[in-house]
N, C-alpha and C positions, 0 to 999 in steps of 0.2 A: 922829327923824332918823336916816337910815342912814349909816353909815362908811361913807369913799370908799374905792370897791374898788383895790387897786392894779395900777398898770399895767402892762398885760403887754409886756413885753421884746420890741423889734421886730428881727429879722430881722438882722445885722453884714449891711451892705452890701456887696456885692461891688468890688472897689478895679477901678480902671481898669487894661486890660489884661490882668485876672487870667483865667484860663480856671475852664471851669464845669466842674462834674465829670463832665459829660459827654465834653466835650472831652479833656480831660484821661482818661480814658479810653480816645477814640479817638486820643490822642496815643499811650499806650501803646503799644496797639497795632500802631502803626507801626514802632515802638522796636524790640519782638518781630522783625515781619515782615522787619523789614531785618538782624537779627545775621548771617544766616549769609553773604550776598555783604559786608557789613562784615567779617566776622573772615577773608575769602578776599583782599580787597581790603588789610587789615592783614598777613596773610602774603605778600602780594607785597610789600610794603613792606618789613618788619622780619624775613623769614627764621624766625627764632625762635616756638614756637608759645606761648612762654609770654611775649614779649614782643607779637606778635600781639593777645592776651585782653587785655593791660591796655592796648591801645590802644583796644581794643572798649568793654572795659569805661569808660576815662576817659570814650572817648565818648558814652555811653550815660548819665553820669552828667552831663557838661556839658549836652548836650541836653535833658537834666530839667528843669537847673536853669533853664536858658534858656530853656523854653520858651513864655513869653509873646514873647520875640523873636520866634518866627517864624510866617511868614504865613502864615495859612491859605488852600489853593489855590497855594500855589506846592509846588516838587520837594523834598519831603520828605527823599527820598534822597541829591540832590544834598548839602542842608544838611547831611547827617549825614556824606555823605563829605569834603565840606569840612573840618568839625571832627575828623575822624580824620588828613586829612591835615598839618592845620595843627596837631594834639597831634605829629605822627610829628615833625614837620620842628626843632619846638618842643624838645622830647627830643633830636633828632638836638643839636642848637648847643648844649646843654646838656653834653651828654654830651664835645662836642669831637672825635667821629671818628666814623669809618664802623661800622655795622652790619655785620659781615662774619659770612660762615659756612668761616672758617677753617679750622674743624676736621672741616667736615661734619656737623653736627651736626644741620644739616635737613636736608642729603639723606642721612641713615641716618632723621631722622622721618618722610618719607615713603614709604619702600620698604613695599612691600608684598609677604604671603607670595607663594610662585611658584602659577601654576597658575591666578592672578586675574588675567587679561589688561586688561583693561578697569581696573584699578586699577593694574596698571603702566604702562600708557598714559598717565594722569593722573600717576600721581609722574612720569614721566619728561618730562612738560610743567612741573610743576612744577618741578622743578630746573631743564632750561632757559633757563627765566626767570628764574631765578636769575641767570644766567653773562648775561644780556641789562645794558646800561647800565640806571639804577634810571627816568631822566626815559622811555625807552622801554616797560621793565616797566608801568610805572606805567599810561602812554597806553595800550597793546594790553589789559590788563587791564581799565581803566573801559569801555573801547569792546567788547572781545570779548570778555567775559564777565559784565559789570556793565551788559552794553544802555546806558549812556550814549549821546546822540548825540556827533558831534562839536565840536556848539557847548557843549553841559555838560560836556562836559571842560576845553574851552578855560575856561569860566567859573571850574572847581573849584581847575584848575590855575593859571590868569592867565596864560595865553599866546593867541598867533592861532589862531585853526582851523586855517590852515596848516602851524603847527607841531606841530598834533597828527596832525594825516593825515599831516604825512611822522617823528612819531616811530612811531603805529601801522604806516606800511610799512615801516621800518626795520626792525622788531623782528618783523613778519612773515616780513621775507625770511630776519632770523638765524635764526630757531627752524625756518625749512625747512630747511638748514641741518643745525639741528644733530637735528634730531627726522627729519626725511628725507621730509618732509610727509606726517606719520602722521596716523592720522583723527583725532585729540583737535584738532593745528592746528587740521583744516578746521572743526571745530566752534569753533573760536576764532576762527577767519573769517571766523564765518557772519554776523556781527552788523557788523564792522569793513569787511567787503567788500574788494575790491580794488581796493586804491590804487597799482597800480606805474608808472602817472601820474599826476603831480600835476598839478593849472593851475596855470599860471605865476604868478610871484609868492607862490608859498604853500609854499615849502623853505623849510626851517630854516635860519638861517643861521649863519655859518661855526663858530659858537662852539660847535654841537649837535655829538653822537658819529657819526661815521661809520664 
């Protein structure tokens, strides 16, 4: 009579919801591909480049963890600037006041040496919008530089479509303005289009910066 062989150890079942490590993978990924309009999207927000990375960074670390939340086949990017903007806003009420650049402290981090036209062109948009109201900054940035339509911002941000079309032509008209419609605007345009009419019913109302 032969001894019962023993049985071999089946497989830990995967839990419901869990991603596979494929997934999880192409979850990565994504994480990577998105850093660099996230941490462009965090310095319009927070000024500071070292406050900027740890908004990138939180992000980057919630979304990890999070990851079985979300749906595969919906806007990946959207989700991720959601949670960077709901960390920013999160910090801001913690903190008790404004993010300010009082001292100039970003715009001496953006200046570039002379002679690099093309990169003084960019710091000098970048500061800019600095000097723009933050719910304007915000809008012209997702839309003109971060390809958002108009309705995923509205989504990102929890306002009407309306009020993002008339915060991105707000913030259009200042930075003509103060930039003198230099060609970095028109490439900030190019995606936002022109809004210097709106249809009716879709201005911000009375409580927005004007």
């Amino acid at each position: 009579m032969t001894g019962a062989q023993p049985a071999t150890a089946a497989p830990a079942p995967q839990r419901s919801g869990e991603r596979s490590e494929e997934s999880r993978e192409l979850f990565r990924q994504h994480l990577l591909a998105a850093i660099p309009k996230l941490r462009a999207f965090a310095l319009s927000l927070a000024a500071h480049a070292d406050h900027a990375d740890d908004l990138v960074q939180e992000t980057l670390m919630k979304a990890w963890n999070h990851q079985n939340s979300f749906q595969d086949g919906t806007n990946i990017k959207a989700w991720l600037f959601t949670i960077l903007r709901n960390e920013y806003f999160s910090q801001l009420r913690k903190r008790r006041r404004e993010v300010e650049d009082a001292d100039g402290d970003y715009a001496a981090s953006v200046m570039t040496p002379g002679g690099q036209e093309s990169q003084l062109d960019m710091a000098d948009l970048r500061i800019a919008l600095q000097q723009l109201p933050a719910d304007q900054r915000e809008a012209v940035v997702l839309v003109g530089a971060s390809g958002f339509s108009y309705q995923e911002v509205a989504d990102i941000c929890h306002v009407p479509v309306g009020t993002v079309k008339s915060r991105v032509n707000r913030a259009r008209n200042k930075l003509a303005v103060l930039l003198g419609n230099s060609a970095e605007l028109e490439k900030l345009g190019e995606r936002s289009g022109d809004e210097s009419s709106l249809p009716a019913g879709e201005n911000e109302d009375a409580s927005e910066h004007k």
